[in-house]
N, CA, C and O atoms as a MOPAC input file, in Angstrom:
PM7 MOZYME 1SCF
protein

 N      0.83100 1    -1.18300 1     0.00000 1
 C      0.00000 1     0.00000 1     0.00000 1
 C      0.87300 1     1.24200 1     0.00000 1
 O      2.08300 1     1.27300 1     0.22600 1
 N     -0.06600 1     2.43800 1    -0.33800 1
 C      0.74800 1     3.66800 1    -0.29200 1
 C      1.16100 1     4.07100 1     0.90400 1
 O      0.54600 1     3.63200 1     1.87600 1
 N      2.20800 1     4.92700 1     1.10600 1
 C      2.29700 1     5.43900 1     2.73300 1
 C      1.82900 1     7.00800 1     2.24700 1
 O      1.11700 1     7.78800 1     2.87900 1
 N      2.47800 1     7.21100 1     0.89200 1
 C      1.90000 1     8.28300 1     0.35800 1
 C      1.17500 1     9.03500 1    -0.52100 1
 O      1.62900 1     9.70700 1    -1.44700 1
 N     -0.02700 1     8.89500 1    -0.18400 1
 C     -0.94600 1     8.72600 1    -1.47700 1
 C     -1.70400 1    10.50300 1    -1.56500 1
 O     -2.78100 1    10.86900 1    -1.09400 1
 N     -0.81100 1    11.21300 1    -2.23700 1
 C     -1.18300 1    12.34700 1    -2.92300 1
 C     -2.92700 1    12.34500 1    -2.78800 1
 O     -3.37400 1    13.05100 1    -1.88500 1
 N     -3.68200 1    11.76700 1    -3.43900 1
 C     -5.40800 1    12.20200 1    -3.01600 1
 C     -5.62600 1    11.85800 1    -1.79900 1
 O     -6.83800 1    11.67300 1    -1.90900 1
 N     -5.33200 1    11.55800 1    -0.39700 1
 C     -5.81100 1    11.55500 1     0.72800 1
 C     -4.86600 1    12.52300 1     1.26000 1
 O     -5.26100 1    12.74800 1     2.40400 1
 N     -3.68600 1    13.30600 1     0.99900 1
 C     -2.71600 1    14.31000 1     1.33800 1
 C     -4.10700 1    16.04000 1     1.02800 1
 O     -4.66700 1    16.83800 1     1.77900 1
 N     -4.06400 1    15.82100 1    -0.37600 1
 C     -5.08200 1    17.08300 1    -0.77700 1
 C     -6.77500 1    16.92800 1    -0.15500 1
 O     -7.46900 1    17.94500 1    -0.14500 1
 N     -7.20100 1    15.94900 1     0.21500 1
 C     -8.32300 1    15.74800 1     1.25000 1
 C     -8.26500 1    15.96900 1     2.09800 1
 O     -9.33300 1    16.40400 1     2.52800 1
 N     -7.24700 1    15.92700 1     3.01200 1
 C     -6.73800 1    16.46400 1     4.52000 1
 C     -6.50000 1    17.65600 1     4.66700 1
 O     -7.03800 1    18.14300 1     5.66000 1
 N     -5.62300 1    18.63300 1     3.78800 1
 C     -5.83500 1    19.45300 1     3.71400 1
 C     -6.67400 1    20.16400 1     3.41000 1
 O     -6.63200 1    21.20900 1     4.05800 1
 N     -7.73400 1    20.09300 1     2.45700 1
 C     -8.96800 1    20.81500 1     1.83800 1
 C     -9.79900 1    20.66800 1     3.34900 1
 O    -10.09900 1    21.69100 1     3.96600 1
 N    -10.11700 1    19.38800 1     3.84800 1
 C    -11.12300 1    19.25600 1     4.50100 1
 C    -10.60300 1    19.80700 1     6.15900 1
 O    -11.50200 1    19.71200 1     6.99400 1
 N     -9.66600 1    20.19200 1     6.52000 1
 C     -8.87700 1    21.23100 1     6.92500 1
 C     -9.45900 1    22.10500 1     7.06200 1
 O    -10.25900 1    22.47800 1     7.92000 1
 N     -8.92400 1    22.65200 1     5.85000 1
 C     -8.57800 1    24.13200 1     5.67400 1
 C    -10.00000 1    24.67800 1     5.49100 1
 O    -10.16000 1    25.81800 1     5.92900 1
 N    -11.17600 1    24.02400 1     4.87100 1
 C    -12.53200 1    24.31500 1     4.78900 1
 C    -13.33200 1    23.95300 1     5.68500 1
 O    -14.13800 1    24.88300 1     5.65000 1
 N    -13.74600 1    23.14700 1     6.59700 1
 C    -14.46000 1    22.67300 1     7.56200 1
 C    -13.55800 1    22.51900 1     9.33100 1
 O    -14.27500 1    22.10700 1    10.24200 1
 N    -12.69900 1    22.71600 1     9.52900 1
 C    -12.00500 1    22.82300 1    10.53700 1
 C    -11.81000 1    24.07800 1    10.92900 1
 O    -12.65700 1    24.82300 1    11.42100 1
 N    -10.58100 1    24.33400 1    10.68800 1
 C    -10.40400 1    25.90000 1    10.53800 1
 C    -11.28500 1    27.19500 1    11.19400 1
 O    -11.31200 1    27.80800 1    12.26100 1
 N    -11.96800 1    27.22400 1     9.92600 1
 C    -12.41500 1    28.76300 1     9.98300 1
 C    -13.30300 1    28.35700 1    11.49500 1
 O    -13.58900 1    29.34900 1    12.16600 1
 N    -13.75800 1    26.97400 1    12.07600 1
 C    -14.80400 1    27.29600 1    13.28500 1
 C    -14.36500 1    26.74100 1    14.35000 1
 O    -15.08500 1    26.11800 1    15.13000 1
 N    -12.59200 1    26.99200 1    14.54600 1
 C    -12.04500 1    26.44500 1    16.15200 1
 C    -10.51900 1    26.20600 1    15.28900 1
 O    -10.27500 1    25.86700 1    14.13000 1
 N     -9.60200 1    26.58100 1    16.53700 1
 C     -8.45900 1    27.05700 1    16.56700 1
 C     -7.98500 1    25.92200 1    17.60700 1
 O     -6.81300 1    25.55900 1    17.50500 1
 N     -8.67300 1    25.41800 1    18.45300 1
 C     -8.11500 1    24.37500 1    19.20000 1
 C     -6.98200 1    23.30700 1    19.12000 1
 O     -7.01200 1    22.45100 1    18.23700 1
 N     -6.24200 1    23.34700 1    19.80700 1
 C     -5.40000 1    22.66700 1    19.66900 1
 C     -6.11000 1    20.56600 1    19.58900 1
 O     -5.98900 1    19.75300 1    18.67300 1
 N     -6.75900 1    20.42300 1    20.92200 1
 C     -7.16000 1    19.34400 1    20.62600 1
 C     -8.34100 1    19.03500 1    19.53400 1
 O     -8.65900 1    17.89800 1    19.18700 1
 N     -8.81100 1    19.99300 1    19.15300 1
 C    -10.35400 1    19.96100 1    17.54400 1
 C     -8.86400 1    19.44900 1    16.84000 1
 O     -8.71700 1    18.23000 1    16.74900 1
 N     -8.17600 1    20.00200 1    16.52800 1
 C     -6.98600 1    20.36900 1    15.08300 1
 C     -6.63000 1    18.48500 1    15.23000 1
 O     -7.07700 1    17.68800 1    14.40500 1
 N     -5.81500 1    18.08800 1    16.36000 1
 C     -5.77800 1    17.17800 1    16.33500 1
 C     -6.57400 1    16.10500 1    16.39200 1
 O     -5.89600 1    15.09900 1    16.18200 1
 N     -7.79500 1    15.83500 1    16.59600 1
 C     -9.14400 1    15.35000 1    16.84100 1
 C     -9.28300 1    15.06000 1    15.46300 1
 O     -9.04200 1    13.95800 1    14.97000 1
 N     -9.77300 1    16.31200 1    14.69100 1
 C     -9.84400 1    16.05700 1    13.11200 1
 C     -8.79700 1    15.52000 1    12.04200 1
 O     -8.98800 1    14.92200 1    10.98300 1
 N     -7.23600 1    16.07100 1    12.88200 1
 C     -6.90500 1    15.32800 1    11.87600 1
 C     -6.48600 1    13.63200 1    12.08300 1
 O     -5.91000 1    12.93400 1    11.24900 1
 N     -6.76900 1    13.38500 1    12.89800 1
 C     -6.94100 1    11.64800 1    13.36900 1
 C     -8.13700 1    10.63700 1    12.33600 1
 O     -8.18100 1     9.57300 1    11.71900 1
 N     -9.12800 1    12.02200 1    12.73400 1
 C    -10.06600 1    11.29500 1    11.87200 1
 C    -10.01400 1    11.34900 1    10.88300 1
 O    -10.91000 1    10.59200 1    10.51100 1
 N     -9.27100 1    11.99300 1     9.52900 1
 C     -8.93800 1    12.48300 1     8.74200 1
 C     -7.80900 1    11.62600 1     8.21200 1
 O     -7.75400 1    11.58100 1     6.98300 1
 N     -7.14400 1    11.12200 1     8.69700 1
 C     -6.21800 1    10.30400 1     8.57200 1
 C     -6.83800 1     9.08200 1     8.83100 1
 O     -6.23400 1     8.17300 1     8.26000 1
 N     -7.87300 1     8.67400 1     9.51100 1
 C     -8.62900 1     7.38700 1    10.08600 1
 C     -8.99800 1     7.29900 1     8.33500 1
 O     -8.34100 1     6.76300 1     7.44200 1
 N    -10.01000 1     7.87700 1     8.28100 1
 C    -10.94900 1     7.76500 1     6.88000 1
 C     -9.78400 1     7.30200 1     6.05100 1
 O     -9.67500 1     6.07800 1     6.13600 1
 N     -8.80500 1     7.89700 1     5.21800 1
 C     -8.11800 1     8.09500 1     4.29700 1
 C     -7.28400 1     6.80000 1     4.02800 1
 O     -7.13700 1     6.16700 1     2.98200 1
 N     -6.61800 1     6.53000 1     5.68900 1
 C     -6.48700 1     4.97000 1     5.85400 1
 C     -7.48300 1     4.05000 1     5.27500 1
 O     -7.07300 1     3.37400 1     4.33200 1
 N     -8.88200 1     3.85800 1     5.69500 1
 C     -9.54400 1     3.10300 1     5.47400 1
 C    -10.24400 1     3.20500 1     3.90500 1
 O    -10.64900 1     2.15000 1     3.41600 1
 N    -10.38900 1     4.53100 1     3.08600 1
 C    -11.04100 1     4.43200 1     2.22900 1
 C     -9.64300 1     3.76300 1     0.88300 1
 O     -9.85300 1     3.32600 1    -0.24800 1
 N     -8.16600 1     3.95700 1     1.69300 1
 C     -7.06300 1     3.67300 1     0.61500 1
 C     -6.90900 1     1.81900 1     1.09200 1
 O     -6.44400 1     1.02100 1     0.27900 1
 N     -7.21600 1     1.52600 1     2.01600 1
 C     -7.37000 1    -0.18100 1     2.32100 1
 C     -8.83200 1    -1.00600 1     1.49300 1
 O     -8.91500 1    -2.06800 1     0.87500 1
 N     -9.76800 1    -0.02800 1     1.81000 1
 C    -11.05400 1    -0.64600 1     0.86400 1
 C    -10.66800 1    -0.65600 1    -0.77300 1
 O    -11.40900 1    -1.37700 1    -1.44200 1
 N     -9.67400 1     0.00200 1    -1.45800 1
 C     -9.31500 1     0.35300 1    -2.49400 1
 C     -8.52800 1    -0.87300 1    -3.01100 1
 O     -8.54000 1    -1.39900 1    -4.12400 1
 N     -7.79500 1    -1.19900 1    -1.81400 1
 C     -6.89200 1    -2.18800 1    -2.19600 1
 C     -7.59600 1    -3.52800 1    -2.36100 1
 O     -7.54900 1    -4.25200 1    -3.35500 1
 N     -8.38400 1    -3.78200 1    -1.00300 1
 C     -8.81000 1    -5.05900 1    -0.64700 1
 C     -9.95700 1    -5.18200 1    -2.06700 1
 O     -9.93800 1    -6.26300 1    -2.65500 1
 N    -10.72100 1    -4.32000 1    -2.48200 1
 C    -11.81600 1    -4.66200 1    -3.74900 1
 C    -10.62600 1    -4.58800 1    -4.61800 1
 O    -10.77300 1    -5.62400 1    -5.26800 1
 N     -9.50700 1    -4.02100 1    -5.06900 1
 C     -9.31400 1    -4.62200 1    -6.29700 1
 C     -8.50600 1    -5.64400 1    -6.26200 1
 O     -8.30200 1    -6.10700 1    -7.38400 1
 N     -7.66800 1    -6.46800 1    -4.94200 1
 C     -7.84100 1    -7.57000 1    -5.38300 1
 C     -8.44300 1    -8.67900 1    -5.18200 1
 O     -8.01100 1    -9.82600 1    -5.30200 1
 N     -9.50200 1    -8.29100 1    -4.85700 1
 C    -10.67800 1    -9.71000 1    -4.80700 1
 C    -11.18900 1    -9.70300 1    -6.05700 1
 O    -11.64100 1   -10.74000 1    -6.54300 1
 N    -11.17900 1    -8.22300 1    -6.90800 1
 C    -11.89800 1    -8.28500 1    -8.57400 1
 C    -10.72800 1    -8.24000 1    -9.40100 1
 O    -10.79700 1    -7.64600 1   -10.47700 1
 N     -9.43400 1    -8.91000 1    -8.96400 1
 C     -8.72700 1    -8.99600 1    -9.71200 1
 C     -8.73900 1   -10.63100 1   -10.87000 1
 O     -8.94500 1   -10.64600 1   -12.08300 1
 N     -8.52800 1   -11.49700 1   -10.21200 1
 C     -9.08200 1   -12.62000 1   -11.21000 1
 C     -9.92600 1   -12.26200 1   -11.72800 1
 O     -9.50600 1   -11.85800 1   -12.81300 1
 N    -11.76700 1   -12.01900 1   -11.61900 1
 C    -12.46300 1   -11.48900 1   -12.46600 1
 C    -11.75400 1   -10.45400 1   -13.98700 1
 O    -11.86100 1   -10.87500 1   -15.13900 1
 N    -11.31300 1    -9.58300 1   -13.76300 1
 C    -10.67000 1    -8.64700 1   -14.33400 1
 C     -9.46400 1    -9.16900 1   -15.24000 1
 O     -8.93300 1    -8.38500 1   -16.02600 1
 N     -9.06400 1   -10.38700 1   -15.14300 1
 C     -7.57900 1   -10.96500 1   -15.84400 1
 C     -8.70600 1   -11.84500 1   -16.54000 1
 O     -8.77300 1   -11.61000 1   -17.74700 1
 N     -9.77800 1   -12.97900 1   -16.00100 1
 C    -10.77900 1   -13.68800 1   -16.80400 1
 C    -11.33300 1   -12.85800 1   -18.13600 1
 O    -11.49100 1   -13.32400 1   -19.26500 1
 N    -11.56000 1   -11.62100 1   -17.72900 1
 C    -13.15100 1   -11.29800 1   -19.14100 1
 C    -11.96300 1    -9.49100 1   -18.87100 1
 O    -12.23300 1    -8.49100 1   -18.20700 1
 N    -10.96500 1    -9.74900 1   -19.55900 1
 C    -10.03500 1    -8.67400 1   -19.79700 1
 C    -10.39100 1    -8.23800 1   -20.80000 1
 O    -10.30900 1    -7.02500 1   -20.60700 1
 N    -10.91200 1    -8.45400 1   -22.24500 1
 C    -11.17800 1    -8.56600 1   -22.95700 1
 C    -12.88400 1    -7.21400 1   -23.08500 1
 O    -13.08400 1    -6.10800 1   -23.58900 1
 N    -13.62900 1    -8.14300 1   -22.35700 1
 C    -15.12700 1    -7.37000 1   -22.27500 1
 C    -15.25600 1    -6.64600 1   -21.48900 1
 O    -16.22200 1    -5.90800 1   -21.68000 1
 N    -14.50300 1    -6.40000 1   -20.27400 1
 C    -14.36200 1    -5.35600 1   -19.05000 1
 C    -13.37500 1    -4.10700 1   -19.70100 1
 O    -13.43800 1    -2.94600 1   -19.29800 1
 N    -12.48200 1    -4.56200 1   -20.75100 1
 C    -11.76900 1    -3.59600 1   -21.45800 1
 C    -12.52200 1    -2.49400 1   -22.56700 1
 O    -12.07600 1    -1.39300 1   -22.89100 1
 N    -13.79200 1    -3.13500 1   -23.03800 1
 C    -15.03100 1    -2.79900 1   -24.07300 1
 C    -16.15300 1    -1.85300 1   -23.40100 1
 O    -16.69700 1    -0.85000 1   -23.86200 1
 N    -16.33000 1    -2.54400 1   -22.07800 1
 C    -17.63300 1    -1.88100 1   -21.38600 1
 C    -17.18700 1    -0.61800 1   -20.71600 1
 O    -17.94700 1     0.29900 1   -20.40400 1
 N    -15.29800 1    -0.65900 1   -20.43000 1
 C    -15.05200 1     0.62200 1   -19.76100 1
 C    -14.57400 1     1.71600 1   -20.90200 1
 O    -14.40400 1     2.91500 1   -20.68000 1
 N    -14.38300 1     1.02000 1   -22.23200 1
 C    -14.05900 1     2.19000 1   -23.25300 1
 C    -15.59900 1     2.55300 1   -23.50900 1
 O    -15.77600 1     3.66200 1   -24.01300 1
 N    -16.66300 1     1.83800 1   -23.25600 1
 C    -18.04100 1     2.44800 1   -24.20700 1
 C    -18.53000 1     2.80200 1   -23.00800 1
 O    -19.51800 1     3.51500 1   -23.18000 1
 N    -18.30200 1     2.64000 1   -21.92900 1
 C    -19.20000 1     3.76800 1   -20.72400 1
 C    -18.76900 1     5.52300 1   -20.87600 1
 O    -19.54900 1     6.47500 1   -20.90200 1
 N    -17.79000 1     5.53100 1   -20.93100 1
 C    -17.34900 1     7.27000 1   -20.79600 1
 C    -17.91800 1     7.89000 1   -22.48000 1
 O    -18.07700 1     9.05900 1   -22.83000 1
 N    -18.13500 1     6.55200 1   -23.31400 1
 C    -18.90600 1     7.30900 1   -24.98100 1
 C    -19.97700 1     7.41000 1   -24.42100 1
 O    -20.43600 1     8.52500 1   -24.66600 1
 N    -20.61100 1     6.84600 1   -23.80800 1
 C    -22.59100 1     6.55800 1   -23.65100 1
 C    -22.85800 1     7.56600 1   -23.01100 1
 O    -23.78500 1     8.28800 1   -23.37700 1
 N    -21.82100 1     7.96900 1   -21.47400 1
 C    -21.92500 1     9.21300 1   -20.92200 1
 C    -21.86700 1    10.26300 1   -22.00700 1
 O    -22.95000 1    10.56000 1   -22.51200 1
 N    -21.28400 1    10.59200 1   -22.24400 1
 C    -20.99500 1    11.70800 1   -23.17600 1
 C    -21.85700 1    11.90800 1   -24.76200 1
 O    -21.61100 1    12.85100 1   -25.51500 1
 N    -22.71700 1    11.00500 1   -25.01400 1
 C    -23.68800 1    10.83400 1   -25.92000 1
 C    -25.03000 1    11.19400 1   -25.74600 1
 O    -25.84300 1    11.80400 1   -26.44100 1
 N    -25.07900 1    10.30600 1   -23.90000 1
 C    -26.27400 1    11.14600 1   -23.56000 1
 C    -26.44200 1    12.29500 1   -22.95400 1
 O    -27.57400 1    12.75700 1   -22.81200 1

């Protein structure tokens, strides 16, 4: 896994700097949030890992038609 994964770095900060911040200066809020902040980021970059490789065999099986349905989803979006 990452130790440093750039999109949970710019989430911590945004969610920071926008929802922390401006409504408490506290020393223990600052640290409070960013625990949890780091809790989430942990867990949403472990759920990331653990689904893709449980859909990894799937994904090496039908490489082929999972390669088709993800080039014609972003056309269909954009069509309709």
């Amino acid at each position: 896994m990452q130790f440093v994964n750039i999109k949970v770095i710019l989430y911590g900060i945004t969610a920071l700097s926008s929802f922390i911040l401006p409504y408490s200066r506290l020393l223990f809020t600052i640290l409070w949030a960013i625990l949890m902040l780091s809790l989430a980021g942990f867990l949403g970059t472990s759920c990331w890992a653990l689904f893709g490789s449980l859909f990894q065999s799937f994904f090496e099986r039908y490489r082929k038609p999972m390669n088709l349905v993800m080039a014609l989803l972003p056309v269909y979006c954009a069509v309709r």
